[in-house]
CHARMM-style PDB file with segment names, atoms N, HN, CA, C and O in Angstrom:
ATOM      1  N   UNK     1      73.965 108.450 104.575  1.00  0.00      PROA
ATOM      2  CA  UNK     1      74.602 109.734 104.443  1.00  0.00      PROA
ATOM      3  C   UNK     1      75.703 109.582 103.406  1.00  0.00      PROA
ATOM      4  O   UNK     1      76.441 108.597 103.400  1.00  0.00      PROA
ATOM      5  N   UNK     2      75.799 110.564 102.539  1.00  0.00      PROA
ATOM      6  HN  UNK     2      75.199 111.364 102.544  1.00  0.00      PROA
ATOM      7  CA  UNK     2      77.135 110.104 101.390  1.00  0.00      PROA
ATOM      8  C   UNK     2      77.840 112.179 101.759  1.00  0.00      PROA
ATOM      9  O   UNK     2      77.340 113.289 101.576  1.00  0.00      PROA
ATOM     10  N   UNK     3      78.857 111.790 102.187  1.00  0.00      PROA
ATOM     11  HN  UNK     3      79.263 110.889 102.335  1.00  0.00      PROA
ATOM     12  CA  UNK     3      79.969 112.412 102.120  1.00  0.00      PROA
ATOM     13  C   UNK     3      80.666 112.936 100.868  1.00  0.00      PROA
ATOM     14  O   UNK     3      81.621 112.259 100.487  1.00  0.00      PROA
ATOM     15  N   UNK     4      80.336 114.095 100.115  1.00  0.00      PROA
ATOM     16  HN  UNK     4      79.560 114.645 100.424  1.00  0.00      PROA
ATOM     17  CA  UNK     4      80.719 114.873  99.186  1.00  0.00      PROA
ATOM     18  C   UNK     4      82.187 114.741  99.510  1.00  0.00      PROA
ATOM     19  O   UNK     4      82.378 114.743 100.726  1.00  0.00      PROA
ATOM     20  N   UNK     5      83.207 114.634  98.829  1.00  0.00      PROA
ATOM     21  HN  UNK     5      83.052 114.632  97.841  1.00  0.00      PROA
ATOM     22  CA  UNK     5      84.776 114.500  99.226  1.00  0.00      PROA
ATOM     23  C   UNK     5      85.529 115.022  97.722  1.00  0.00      PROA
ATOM     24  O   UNK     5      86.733 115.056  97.468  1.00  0.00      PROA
ATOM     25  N   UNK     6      84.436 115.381  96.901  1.00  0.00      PROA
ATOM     26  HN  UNK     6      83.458 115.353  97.108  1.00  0.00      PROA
ATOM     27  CA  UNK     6      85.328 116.424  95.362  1.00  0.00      PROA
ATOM     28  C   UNK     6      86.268 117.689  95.930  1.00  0.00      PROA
ATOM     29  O   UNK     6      87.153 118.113  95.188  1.00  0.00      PROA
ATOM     30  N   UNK     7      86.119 118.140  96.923  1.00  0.00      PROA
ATOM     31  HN  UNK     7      85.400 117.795  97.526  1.00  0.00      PROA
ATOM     32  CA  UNK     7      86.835 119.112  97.331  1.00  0.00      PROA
ATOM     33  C   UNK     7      88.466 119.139  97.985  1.00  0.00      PROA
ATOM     34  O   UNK     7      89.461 119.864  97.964  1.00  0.00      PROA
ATOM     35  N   UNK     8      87.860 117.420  98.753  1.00  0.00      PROA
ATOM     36  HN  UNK     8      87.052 116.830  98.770  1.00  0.00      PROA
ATOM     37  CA  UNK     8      89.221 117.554  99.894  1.00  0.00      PROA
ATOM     38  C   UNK     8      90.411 117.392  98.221  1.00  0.00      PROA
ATOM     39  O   UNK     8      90.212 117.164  97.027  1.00  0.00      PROA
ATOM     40  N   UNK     9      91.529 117.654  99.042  1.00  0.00      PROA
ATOM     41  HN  UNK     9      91.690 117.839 100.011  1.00  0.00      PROA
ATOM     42  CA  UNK     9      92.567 117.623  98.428  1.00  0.00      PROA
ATOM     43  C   UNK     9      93.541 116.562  98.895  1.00  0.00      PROA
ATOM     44  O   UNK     9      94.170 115.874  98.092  1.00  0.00      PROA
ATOM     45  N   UNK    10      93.657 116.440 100.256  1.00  0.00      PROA
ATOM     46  HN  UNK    10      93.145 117.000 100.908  1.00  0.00      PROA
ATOM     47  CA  UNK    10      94.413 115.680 101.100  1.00  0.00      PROA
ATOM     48  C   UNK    10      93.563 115.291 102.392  1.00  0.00      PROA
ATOM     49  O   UNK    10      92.757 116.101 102.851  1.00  0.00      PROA
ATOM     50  N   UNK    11      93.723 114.250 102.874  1.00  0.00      PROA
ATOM     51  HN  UNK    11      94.378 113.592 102.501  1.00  0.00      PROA
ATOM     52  CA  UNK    11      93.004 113.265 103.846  1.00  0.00      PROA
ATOM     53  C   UNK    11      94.419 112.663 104.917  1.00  0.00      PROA
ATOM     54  O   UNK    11      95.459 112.304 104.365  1.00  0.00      PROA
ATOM     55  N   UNK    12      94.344 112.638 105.764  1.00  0.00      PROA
ATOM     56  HN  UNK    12      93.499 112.930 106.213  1.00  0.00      PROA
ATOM     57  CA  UNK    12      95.246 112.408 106.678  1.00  0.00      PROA
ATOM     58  C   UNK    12      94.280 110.908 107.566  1.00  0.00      PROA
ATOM     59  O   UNK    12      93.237 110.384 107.173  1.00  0.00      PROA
ATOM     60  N   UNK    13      95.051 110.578 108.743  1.00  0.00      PROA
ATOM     61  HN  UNK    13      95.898 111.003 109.063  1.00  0.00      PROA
ATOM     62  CA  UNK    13      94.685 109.229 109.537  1.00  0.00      PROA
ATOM     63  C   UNK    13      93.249 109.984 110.058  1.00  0.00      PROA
ATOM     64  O   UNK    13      92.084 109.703 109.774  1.00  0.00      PROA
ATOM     65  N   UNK    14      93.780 111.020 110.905  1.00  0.00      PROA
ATOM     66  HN  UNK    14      94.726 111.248 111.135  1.00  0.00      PROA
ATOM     67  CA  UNK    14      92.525 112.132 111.532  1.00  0.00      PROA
ATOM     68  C   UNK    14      91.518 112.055 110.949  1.00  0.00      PROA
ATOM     69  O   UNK    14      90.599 111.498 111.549  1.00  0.00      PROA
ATOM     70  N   UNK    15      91.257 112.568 109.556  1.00  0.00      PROA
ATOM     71  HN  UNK    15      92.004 113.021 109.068  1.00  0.00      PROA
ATOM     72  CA  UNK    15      90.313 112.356 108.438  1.00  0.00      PROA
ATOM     73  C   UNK    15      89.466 111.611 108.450  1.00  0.00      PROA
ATOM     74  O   UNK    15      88.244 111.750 108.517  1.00  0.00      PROA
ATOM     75  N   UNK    16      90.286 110.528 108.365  1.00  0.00      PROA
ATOM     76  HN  UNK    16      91.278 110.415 108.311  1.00  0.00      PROA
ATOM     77  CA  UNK    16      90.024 108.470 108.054  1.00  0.00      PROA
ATOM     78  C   UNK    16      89.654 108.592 109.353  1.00  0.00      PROA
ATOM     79  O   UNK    16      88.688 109.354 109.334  1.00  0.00      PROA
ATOM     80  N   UNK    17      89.857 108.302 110.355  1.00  0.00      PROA
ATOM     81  HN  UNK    17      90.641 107.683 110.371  1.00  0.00      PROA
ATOM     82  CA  UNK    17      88.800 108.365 111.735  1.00  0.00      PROA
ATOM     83  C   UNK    17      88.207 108.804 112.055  1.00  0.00      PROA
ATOM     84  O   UNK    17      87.607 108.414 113.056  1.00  0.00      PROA
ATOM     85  N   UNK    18      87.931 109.943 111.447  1.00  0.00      PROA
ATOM     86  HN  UNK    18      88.419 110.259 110.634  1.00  0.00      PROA
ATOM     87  CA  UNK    18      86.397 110.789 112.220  1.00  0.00      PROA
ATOM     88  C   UNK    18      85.304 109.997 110.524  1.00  0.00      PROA
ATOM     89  O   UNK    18      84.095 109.837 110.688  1.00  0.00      PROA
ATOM     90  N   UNK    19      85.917 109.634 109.175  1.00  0.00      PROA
ATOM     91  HN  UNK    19      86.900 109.764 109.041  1.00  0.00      PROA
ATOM     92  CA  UNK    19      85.103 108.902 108.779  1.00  0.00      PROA
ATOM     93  C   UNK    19      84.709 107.970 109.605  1.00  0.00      PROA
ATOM     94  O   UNK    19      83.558 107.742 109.979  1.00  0.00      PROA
ATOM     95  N   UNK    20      85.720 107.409 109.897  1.00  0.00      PROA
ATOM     96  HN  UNK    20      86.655 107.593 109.593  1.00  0.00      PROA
ATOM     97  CA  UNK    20      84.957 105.538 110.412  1.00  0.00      PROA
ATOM     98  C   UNK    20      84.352 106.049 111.901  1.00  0.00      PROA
ATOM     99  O   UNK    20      83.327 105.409 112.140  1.00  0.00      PROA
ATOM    100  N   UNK    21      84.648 106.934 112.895  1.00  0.00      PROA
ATOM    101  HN  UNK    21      85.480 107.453 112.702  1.00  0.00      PROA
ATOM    102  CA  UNK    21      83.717 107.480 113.886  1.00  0.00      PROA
ATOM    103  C   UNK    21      82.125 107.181 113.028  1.00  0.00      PROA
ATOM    104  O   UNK    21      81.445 106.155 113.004  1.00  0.00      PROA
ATOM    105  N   UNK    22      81.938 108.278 112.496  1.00  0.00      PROA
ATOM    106  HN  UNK    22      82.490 109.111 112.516  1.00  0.00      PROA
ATOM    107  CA  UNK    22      80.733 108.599 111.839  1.00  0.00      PROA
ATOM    108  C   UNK    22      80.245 107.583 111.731  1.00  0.00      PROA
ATOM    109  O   UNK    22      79.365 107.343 112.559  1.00  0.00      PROA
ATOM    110  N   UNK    23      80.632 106.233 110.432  1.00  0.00      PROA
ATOM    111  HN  UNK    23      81.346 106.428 109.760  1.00  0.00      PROA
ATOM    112  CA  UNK    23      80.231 105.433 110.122  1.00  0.00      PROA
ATOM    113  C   UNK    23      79.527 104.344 111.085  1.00  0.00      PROA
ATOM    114  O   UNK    23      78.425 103.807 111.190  1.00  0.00      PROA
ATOM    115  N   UNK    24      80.852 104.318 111.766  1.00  0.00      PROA
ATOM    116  HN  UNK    24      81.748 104.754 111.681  1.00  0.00      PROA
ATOM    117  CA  UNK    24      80.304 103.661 113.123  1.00  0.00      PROA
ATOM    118  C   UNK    24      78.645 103.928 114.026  1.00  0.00      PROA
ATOM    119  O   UNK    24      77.829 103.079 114.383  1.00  0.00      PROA
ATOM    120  N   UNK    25      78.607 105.559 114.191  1.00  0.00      PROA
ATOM    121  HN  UNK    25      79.270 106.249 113.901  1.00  0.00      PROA
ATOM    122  CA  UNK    25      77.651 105.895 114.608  1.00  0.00      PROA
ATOM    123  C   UNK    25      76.325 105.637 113.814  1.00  0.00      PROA
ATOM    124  O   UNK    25      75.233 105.377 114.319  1.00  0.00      PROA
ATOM    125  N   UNK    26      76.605 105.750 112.531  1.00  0.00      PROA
ATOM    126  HN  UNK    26      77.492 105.961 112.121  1.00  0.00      PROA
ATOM    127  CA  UNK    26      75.397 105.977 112.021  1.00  0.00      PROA
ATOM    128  C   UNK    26      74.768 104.264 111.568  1.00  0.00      PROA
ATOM    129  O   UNK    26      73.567 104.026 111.445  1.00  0.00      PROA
ATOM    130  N   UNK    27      76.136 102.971 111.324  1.00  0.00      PROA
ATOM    131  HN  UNK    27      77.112 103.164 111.423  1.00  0.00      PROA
ATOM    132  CA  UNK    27      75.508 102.101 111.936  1.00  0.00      PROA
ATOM    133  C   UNK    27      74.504 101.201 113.305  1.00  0.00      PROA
ATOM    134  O   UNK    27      73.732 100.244 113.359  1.00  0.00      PROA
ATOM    135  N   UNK    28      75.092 102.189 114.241  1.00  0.00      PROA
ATOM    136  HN  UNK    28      75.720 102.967 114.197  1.00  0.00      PROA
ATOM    137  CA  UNK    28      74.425 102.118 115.687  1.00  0.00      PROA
ATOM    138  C   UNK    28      72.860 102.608 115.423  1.00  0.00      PROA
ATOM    139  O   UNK    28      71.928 102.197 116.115  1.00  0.00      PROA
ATOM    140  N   UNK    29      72.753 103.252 114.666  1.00  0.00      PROA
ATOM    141  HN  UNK    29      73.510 103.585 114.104  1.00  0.00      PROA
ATOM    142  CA  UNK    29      71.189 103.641 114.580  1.00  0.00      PROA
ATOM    143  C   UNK    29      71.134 103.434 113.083  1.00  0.00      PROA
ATOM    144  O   UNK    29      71.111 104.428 112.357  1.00  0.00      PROA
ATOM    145  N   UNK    30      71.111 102.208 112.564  1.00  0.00      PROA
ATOM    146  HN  UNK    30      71.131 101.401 113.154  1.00  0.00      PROA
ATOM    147  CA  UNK    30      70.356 101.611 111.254  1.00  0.00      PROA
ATOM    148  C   UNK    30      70.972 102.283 109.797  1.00  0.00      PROA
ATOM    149  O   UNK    30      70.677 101.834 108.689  1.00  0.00      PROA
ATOM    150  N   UNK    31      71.859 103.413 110.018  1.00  0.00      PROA
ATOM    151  HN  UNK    31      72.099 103.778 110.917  1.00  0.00      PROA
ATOM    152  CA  UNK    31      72.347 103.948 108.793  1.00  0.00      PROA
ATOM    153  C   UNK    31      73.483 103.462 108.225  1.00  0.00      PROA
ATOM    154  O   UNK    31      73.771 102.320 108.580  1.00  0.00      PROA
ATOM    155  N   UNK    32      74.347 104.082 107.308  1.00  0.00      PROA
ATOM    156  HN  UNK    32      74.113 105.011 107.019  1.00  0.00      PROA
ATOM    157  CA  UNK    32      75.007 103.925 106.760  1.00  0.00      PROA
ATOM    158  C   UNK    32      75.765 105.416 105.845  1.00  0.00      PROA
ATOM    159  O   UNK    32      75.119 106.404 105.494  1.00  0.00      PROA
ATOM    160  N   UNK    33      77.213 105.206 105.627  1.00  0.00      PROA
ATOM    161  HN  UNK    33      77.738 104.403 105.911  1.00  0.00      PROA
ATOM    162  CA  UNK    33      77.880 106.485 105.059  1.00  0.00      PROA
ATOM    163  C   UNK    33      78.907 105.875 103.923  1.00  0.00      PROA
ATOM    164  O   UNK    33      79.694 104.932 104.009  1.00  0.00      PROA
ATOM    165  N   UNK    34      78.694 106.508 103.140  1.00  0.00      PROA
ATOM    166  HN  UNK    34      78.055 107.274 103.070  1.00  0.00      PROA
ATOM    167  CA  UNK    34      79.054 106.527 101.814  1.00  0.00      PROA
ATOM    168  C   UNK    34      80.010 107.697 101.280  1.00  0.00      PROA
ATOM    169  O   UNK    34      79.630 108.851 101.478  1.00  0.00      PROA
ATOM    170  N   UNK    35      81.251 107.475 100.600  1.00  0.00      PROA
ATOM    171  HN  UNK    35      81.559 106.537 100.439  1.00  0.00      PROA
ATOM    172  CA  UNK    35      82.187 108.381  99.917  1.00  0.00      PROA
ATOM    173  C   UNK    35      81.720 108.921  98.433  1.00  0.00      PROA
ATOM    174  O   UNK    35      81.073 108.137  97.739  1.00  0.00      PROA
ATOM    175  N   UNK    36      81.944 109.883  98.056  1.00  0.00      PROA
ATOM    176  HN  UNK    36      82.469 110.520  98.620  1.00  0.00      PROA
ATOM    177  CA  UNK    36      80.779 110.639  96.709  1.00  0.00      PROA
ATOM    178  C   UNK    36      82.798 111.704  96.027  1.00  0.00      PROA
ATOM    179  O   UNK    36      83.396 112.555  96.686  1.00  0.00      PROA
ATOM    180  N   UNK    37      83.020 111.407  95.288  1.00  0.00      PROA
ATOM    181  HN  UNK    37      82.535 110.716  94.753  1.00  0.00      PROA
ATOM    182  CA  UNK    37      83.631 112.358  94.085  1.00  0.00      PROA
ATOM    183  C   UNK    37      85.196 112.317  94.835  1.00  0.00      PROA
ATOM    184  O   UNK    37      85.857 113.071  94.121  1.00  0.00      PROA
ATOM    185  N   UNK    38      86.046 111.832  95.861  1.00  0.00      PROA
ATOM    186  HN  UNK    38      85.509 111.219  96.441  1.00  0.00      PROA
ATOM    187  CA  UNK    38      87.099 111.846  95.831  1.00  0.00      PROA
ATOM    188  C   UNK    38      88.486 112.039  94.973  1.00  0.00      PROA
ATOM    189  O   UNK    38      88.551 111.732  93.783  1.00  0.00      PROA
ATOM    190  N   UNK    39      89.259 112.420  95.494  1.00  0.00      PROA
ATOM    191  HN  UNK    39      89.206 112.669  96.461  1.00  0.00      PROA
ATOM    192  CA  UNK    39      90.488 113.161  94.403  1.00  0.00      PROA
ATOM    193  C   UNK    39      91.137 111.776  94.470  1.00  0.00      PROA
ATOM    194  O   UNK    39      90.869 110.905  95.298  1.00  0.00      PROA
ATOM    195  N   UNK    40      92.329 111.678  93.146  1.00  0.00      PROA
ATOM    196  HN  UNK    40      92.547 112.386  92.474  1.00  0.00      PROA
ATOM    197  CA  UNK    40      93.004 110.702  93.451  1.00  0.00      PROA
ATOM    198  C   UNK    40      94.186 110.476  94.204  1.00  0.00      PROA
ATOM    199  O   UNK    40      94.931 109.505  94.070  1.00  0.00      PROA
ATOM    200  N   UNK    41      94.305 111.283  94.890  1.00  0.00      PROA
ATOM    201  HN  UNK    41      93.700 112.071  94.999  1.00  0.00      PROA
ATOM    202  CA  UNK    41      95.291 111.504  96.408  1.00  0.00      PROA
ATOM    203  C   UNK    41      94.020 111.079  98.046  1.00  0.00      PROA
ATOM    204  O   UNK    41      94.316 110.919  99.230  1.00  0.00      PROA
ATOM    205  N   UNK    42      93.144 111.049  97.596  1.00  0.00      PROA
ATOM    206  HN  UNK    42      92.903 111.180  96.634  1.00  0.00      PROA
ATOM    207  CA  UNK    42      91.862 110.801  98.389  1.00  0.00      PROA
ATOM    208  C   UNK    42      91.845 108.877  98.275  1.00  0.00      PROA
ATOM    209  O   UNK    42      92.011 107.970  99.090  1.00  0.00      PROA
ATOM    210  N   UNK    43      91.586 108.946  96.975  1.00  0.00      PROA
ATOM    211  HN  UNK    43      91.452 109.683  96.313  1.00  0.00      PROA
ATOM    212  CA  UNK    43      91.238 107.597  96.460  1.00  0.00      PROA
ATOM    213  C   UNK    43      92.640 106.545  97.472  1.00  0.00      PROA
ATOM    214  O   UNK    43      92.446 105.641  98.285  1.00  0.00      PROA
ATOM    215  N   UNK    44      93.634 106.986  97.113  1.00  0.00      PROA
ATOM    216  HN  UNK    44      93.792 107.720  96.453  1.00  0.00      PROA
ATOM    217  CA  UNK    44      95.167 106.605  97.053  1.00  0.00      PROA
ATOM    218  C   UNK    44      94.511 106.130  98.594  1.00  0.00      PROA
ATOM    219  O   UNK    44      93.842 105.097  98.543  1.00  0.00      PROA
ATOM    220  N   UNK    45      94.615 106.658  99.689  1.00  0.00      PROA
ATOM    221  HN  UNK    45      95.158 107.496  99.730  1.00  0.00      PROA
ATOM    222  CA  UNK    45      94.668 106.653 101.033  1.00  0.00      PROA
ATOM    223  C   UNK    45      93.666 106.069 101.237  1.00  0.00      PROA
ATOM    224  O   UNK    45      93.662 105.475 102.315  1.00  0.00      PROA
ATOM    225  N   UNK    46      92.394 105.938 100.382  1.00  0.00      PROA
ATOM    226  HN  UNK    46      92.398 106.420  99.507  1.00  0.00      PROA
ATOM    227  CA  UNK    46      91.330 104.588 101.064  1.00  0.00      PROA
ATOM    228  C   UNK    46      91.967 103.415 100.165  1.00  0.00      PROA
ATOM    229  O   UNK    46      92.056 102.286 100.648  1.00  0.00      PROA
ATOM    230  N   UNK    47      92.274 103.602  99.258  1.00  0.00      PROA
ATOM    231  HN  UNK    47      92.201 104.519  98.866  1.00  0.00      PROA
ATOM    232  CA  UNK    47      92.576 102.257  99.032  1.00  0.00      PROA
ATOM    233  C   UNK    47      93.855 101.594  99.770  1.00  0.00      PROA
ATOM    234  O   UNK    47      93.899 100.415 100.121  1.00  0.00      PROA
ATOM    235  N   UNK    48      94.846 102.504  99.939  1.00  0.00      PROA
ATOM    236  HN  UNK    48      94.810 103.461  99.653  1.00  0.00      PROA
ATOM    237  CA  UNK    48      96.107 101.498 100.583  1.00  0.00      PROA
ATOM    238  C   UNK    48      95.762 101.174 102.132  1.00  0.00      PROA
ATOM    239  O   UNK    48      96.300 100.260 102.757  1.00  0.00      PROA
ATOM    240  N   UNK    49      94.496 102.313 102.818  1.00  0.00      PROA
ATOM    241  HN  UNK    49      94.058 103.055 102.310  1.00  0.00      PROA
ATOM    242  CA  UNK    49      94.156 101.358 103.853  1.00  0.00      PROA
ATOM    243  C   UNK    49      93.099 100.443 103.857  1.00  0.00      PROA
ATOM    244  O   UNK    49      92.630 100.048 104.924  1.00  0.00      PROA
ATOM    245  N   UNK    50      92.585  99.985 102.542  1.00  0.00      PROA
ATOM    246  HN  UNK    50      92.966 100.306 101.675  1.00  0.00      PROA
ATOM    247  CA  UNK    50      91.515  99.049 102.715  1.00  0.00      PROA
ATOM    248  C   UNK    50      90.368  99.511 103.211  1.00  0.00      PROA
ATOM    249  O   UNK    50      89.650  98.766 103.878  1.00  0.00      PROA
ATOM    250  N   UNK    51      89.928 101.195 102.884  1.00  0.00      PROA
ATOM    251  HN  UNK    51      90.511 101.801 102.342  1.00  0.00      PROA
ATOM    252  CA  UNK    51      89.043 101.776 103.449  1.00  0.00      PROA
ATOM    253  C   UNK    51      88.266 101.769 102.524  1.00  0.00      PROA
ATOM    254  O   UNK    51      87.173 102.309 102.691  1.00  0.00      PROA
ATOM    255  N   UNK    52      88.545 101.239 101.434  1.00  0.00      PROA
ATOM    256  HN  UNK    52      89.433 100.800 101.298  1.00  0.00      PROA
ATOM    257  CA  UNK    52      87.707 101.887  99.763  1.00  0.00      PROA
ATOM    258  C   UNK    52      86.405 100.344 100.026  1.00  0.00      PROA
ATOM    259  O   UNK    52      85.428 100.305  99.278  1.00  0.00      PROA
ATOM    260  N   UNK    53      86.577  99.315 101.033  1.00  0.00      PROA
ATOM    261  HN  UNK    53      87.370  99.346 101.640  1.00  0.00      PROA
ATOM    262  CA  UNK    53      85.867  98.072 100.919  1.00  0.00      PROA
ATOM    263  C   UNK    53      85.100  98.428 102.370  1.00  0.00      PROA
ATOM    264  O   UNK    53      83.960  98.018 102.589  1.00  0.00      PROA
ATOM    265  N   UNK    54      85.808  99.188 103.281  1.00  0.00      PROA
ATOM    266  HN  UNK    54      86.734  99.521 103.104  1.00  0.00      PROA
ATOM    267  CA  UNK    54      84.588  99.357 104.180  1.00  0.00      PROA
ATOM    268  C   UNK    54      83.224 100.696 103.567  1.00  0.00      PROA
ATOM    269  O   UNK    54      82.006 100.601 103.712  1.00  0.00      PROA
ATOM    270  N   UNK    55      83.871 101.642 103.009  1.00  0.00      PROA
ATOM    271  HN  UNK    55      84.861 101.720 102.891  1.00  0.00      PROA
ATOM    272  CA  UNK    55      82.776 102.750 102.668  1.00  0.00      PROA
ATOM    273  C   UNK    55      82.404 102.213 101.339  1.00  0.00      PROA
ATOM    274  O   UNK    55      83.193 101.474 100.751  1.00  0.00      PROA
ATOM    275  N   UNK    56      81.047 102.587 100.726  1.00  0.00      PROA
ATOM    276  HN  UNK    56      80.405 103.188 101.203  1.00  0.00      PROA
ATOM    277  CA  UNK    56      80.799 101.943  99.203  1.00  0.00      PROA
ATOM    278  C   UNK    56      81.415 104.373  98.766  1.00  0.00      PROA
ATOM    279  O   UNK    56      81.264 105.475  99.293  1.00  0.00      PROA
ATOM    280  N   UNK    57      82.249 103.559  97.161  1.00  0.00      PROA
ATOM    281  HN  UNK    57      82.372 102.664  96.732  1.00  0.00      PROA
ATOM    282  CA  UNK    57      82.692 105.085  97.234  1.00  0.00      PROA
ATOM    283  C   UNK    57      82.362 105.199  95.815  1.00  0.00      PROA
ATOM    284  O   UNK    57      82.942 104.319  95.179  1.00  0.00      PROA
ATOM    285  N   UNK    58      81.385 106.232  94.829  1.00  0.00      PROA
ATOM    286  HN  UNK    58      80.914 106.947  95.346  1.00  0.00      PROA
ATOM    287  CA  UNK    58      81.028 106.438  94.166  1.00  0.00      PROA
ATOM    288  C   UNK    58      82.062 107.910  93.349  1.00  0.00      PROA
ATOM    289  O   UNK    58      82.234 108.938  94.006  1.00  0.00      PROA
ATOM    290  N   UNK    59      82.393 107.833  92.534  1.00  0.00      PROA
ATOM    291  HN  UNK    59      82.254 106.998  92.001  1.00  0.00      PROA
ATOM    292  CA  UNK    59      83.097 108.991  91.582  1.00  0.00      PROA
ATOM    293  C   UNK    59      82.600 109.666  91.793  1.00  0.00      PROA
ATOM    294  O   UNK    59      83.446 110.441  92.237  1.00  0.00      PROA
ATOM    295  N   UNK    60      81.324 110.343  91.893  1.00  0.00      PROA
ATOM    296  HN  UNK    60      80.637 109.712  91.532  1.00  0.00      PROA
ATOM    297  CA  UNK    60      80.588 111.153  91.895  1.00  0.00      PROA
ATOM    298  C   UNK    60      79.452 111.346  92.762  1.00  0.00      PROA
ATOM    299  O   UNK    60      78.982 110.307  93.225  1.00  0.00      PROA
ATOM    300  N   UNK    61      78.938 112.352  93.069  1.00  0.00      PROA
ATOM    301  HN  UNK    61      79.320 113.196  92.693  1.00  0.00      PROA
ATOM    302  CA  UNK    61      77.362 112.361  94.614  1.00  0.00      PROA
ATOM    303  C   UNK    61      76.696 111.963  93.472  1.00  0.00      PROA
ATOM    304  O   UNK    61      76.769 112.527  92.381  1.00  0.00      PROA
ATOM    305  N   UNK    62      75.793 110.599  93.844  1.00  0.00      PROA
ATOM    306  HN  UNK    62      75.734 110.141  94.731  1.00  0.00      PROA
ATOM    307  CA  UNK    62      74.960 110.386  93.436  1.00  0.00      PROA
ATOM    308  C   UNK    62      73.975 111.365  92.778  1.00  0.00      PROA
ATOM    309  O   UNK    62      73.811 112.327  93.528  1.00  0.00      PROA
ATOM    310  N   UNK    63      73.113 111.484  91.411  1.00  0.00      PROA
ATOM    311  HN  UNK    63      73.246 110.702  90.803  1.00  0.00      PROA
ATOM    312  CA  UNK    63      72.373 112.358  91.179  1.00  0.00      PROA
ATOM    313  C   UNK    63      71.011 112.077  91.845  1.00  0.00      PROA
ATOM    314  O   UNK    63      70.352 113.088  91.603  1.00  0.00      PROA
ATOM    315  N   UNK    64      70.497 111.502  92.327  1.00  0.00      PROA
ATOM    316  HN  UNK    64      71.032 110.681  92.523  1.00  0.00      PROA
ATOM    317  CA  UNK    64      69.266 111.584  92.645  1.00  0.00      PROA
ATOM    318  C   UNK    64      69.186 112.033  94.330  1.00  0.00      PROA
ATOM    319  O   UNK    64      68.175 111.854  95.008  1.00  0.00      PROA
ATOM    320  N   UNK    65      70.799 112.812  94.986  1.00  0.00      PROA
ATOM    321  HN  UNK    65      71.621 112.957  94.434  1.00  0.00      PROA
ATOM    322  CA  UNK    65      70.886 112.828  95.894  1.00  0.00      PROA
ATOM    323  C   UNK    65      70.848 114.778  95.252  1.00  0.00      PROA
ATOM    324  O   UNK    65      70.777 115.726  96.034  1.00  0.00      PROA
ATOM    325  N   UNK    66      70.904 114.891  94.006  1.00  0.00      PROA
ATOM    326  HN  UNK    66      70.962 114.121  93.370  1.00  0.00      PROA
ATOM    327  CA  UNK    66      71.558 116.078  93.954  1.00  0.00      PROA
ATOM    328  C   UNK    66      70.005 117.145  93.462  1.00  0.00      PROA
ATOM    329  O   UNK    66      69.905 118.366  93.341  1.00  0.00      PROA
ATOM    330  N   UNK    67      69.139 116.213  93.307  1.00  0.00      PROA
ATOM    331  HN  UNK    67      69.220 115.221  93.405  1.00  0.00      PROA
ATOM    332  CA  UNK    67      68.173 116.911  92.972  1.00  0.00      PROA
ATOM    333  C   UNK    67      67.418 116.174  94.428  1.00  0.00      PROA
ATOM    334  O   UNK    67      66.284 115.862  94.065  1.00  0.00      PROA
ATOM    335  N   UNK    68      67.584 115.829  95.732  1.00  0.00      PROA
ATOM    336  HN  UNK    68      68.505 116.083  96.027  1.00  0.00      PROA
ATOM    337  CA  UNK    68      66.442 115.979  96.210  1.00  0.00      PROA
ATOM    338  C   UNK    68      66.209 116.597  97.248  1.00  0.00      PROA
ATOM    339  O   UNK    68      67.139 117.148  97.838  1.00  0.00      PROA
ATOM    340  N   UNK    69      64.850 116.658  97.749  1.00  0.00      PROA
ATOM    341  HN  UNK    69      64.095 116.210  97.270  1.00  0.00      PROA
ATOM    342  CA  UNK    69      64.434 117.630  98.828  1.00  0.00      PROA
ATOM    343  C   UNK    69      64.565 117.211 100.124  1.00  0.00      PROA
ATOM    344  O   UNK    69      64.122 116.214 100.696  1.00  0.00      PROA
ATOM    345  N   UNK    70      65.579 118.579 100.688  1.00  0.00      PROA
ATOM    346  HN  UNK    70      65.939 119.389 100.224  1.00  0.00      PROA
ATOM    347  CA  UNK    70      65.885 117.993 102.397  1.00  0.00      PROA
ATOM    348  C   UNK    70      65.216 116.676 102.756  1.00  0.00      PROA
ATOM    349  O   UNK    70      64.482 115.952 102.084  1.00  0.00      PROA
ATOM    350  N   UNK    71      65.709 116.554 104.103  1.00  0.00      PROA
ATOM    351  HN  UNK    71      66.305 117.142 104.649  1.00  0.00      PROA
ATOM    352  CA  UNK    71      64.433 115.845 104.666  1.00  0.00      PROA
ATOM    353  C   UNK    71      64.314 116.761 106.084  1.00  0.00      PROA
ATOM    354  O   UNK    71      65.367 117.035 106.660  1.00  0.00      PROA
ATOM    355  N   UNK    72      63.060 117.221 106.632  1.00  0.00      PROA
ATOM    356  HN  UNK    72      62.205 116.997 106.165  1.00  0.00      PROA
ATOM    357  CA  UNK    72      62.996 117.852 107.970  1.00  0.00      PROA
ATOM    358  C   UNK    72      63.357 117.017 109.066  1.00  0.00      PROA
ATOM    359  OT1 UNK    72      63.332 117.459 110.214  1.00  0.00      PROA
TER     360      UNK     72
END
């Protein structure tokens, strides 16, 4: 799952834990979650908590995420 984050503006602890919730979960069943286009007030707060090495965080949503078809 990659998490579009071009929008947020500000990210709080709350934020950062319902990420790592998620993450958590979606390791429990074989997945994985990913950060996509963060602001640099976004960036700032994974990196000073060392969050930027648990999520893989890409500048941008991947394009081959941006052209593809749901999945049902």
């Amino acid at each position: 799952m990659v998490i579009d984050m071009s929008g947020v503006e500000f990210c709080d602890s709350t934020g950062m834990n319902v990420l790592l919730s998620a993450l958590k979960r979606l390791r429990e069943r074989g997945g994985a979650l990913e950060v996509a286009g963060p602001r640099p007030a976004v960036r700032k707060i994974l990196q000073v908590t060392g969050l930027d090495s648990v999520f893989t965080v890409h500048e941008t949503v991947p394009e081959e995420l941006l052209t593809a078809e749901p999945k049902a």
